[in-house]
Each structure stands twice: as structure tokens, then as C-alpha cells.
C-alpha positions in Angstrom: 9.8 -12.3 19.0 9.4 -13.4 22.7 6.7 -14.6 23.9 5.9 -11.0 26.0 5.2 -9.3 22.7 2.9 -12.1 21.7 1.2 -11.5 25.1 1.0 -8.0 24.2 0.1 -8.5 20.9 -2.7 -10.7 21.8 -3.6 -8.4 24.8 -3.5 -5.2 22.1 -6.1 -7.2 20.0 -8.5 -8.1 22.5 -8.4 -4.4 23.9 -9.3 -3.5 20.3 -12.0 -6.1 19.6 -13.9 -5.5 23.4 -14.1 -1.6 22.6 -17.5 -0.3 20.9 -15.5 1.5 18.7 -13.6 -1.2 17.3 -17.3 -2.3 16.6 -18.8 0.6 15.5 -15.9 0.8 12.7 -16.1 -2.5 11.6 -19.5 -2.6 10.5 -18.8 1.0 8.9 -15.9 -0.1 7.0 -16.8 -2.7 4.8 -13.3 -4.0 4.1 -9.6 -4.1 5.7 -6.5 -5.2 5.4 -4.3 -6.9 8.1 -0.4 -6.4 7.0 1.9 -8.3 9.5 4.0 -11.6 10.3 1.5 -14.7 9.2 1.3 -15.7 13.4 -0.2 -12.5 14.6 -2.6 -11.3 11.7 -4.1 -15.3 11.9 -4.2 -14.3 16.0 -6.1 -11.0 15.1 -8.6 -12.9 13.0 -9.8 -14.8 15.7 -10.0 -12.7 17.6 -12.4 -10.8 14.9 -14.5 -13.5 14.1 -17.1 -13.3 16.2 -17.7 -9.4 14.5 -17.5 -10.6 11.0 -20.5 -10.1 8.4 -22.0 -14.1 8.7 -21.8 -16.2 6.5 -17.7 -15.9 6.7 -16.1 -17.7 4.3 -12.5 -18.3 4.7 -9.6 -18.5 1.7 -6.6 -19.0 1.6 -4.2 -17.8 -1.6 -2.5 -19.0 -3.7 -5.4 -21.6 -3.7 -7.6 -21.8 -6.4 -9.7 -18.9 -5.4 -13.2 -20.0 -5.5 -15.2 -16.6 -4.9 -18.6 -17.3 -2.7 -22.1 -16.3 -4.7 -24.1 -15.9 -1.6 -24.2 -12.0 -0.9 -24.1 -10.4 2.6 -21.1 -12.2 4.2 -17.6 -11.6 4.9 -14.7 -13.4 2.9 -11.6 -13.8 4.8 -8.6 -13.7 2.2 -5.6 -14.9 3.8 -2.6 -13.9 2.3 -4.1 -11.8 -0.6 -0.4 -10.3 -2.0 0.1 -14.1 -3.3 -2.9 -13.8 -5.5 -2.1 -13.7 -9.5 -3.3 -10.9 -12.1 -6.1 -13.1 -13.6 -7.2 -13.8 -9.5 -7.0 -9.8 -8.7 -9.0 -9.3 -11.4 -11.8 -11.7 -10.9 -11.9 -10.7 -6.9 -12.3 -6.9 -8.2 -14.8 -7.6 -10.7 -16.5 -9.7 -7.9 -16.2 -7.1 -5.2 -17.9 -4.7 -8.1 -20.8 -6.7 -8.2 -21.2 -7.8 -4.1 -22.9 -6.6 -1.2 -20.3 -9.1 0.7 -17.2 -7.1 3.5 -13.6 -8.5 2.5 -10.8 -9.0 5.3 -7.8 -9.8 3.7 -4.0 -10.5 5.2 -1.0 -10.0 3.9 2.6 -11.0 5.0 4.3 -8.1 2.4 2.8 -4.9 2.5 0.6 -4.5 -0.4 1.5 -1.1 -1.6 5.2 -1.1 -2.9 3.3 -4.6 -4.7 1.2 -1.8 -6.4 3.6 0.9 -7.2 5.8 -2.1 -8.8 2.6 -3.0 -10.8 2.3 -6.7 -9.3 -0.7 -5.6 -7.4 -4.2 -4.2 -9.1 -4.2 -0.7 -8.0 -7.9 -0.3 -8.1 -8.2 -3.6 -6.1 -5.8 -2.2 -4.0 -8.2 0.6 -3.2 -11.4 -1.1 -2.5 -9.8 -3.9 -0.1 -7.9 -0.5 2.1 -11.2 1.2 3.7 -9.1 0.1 6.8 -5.5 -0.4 6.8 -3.9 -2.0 10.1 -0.1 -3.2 10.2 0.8 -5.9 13.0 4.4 -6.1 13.9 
């Protein structure tokens, strides 16, 4: 990639951010997922932080994933496609039970992770209420 298409890429994400709109849909959307190279969905989280639910909380997988108890947050979830069975299904039984918005990231598209059966399909579900794919 040269370093134009980073410009543009960086100039795409602050156009997006700045708008009301953007705004207006993040705080209807409770969740999303950021598919893209590693660089340019870390760019678009910064550029989001300043409209995520506080307090953010920021993972990343395959670490230990330590889910937060307060409630009304966001959890950031970088690189969500590296988490295990017995990790999807505690962050589903977690999102079940909280109030907090999840933004996750993803280097491999998540869906042919599902249809394979590597990815929890109902997780799957409740982290796409926004889907946005970064090349």
C-alpha cells in the first residue's frame, strides 16, 4: 500500500467520524465489527475513540480474555477471529448478560470462520449490528 491510500484511508475515517451521522449510528448500533489489514482498522479505532461508550476497555486476543464486570462501557476486541471456542462462548454468554457496546477487529473476515464452524454463529450475530470492511 502507498502511503496515498493511507492518506486516504485516514482521510475516509475522519470524514466518517466528523459527520452526525456517523454519530447518530454509533450510539444506535450497539456493536461493530472492523474487518481489514491490522494498520488501518487500529487507525480507525482512534479515530473512534473519542465516540466510544466510556469506560472503554481495550483487549487484545489471543490474550487471556479477561471480560470487564462494570456495565455501560465499550470493550474494544482487537482481533476477535483469534479468539478459541471456550473464549467465544464466554464473550457470548457475557454479551447476553451486559448493557456494555462491543467493537471488535478482525484481520480475516469473520464469516467464512462461521460457515467453516471455527467461529460461534450466534456470537457472530450479536457482534455484526454494523459490519465495515477496510482495505
Amino acid at each position: 500500500m502507498t502511503s496515498g491510500a493511507v492518506e486516504d484511508e485516514q482521510e475516509l475515517g475522519t470524514e466518517l467520524i466528523s459527520t452526525p451521522e456517523w454519530l447518530s449510528l454509533s450510539t444506535r448500533q450497539h456493536n461493530a465489527i472492523f474487518e481489514g489489514p491490522e494498520h488501518a482498522t487500529e487507525s480507525l479505532l482512534l479515530l473512534l475513540q473519542p465516540s466510544l461508550r466510556t469506560p472503554a476497555i481495550w483487549k487484545r486476543a489471543p490474550e487471556p480474555l479477561e471480560l470487564p464486570g462494570e456495565e455501560g462501557g465499550a470493550l474494544v476486541l482487537r482481533n476477535v477471529g483469534a479468539l478459541g471456542r471456550h473464549e467465544q462462548a464466554a464473550l457470548s454468554r457475557w454479551l447476553e448478560a451486559s448493557q456494555q457496546q462491543v467493537v471488535a477487529t478482525t484481520v480475516d473476515p469473520l464469516f467464512p470462520l462461521v460457515v467453516r464452524g471455527l467461529f460461534d454463529e450466534a456470537l457472530y450475530y450479536r457482534l455484526n449490528t454494523m459490519l465495515m470492511r477496510i482495505s
